[in-house]
ZAGULO-263804 format. One record per atom (N, C-alpha, C, O): x, y, z; residue in one letter. Coordinates in steps of 0.1 Angstrom, whole numbers, plus 5000, padded with zeros to 4 digits. Layout:
ZAGULO-263804
XYZA/...
END
This chain:
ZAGULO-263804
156186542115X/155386432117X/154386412106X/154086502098X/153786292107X/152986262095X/152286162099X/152586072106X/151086182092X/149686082094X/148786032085X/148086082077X/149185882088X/147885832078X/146585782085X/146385712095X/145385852074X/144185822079X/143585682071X/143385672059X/143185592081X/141885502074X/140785502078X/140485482090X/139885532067X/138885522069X/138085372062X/138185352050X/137185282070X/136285152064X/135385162072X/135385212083X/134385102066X/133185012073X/133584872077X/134084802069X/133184842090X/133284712094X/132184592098X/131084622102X/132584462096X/131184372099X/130884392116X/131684362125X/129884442117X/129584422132X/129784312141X/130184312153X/129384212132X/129584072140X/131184012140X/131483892143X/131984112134X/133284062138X/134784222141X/135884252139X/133584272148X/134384412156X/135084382164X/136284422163X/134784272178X/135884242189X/136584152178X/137784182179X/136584072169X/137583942163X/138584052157X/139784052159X/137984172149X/138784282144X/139784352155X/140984342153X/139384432164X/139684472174X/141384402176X/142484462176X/140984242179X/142084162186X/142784152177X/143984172179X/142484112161X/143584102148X/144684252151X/145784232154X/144184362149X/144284512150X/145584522162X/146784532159X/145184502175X/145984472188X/147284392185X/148484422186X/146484272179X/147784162187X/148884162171X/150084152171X/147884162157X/148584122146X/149384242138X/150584242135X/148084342136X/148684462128X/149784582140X/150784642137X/149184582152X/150384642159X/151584612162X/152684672162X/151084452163X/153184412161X/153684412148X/154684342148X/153484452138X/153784452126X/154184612127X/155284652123X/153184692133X/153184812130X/155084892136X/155784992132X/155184792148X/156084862159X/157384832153X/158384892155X/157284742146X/158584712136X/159484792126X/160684772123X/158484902121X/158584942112X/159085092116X/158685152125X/159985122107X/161285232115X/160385342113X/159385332106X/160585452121X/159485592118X/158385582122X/157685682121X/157585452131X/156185442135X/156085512146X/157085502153X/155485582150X/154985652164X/153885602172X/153985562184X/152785602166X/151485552176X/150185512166X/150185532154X/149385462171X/147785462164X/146985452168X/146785352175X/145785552167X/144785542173X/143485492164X/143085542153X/142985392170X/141385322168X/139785422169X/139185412180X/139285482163X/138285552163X/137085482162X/137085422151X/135685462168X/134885402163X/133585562166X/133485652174X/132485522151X/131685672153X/130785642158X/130285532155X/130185722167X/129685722181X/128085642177X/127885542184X/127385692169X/126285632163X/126085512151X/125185442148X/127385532145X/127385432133X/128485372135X/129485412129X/128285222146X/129385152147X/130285112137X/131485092137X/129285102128X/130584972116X/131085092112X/131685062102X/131285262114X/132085322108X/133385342118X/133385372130X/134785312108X/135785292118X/137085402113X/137085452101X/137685412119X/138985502117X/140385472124X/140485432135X/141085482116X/142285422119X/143285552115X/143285612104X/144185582127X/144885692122X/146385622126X/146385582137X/147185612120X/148885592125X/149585742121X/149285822112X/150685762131X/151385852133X/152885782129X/153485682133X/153185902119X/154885842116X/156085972118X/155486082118X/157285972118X/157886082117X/158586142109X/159286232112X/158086072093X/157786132087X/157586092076X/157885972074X/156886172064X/156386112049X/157285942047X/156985822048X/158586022043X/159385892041X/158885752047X/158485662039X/158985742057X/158285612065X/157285612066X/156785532074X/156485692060X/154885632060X/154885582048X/154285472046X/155485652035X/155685612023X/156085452019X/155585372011X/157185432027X/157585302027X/157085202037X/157485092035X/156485222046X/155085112049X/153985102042X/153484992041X/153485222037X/152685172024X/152585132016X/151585102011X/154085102007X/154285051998X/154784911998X/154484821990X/155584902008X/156284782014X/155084662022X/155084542019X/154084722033X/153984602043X/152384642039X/151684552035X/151684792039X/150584792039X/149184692033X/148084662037X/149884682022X/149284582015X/149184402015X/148684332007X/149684372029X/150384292034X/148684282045X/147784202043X/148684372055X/147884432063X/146484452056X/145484402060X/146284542044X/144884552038X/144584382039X/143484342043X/145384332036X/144684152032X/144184122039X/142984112038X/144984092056X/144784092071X/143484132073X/142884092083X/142984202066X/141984302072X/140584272069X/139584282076X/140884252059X/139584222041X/138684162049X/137784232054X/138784002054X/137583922059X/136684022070X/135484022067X/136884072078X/136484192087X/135584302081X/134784372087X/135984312066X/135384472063X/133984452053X/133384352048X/133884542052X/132084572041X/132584652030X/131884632020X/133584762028X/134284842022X/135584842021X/136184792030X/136084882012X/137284872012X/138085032022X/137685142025X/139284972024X/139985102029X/140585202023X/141485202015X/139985302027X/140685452021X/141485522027X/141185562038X/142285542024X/143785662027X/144085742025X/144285762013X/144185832032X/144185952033X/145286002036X/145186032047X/146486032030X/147786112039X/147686272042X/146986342036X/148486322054X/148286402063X/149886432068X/150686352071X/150086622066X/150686632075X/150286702086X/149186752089X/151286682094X/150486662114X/151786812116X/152986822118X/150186922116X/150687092124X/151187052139X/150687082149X/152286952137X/153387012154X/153187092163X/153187072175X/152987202158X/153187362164X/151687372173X/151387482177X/150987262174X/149887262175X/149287142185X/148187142190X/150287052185X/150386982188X/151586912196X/152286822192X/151687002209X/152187032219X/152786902226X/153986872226X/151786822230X/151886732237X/152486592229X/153486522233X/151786562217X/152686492207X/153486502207X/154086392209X/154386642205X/155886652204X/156686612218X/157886572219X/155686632227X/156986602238X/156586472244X/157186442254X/155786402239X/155486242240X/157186182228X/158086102230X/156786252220X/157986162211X/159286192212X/160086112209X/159586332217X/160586372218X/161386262230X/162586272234X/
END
């Protein structure tokens, strides 16, 4: 399994408009795409406009080729919403460790 992290700053005054883009635009995009697993939305507890975005793939390969293929498609989507630009982070995801993942996707 494999994970990409984002991390941005967001405009406060357009978090719920973000939120719904996130939901309704970049998830159906996201579910499309062969190898996707899940994503989770992080917001930090004290410093709202800091935001995190983690997607789960199964593996490099298909994370590779939504980043290269659609990602950039989605950064655009995204731009009016942010204060920073987005950073990425790739990740592999300790399985062995993560018990319940495996048998969510299995």
């Amino acid at each position: 399994m494999f994970a990409r992290k984002l991390e941005f700053d967001i405009k406060l005054e357009k978090k719920e408009e973000l939120i719904r883009k996130i939901r309704e635009d970049v998830l159906t995009i996201l579910k499309k795409q062969n190898g996707f697993f899940d994503m989770m939305m992080l917001f930090h507890e004290m410093k709202q406009e800091k935001f995190l975005v983690i997607s789960l793939w199964e593996d490099k390969i298909h994370a590779d080729r939504y980043a290269k293929e659609v990602f950039p498609k989605i950064n655009d989507m995204l731009k009016p919403y942010l204060i920073t630009p987005i950073v990425v982070t790739p990740h592999n995801v300790e399985t062995r460790v993560s018990q319940r993942v495996i048998a969510v996707a299995a």
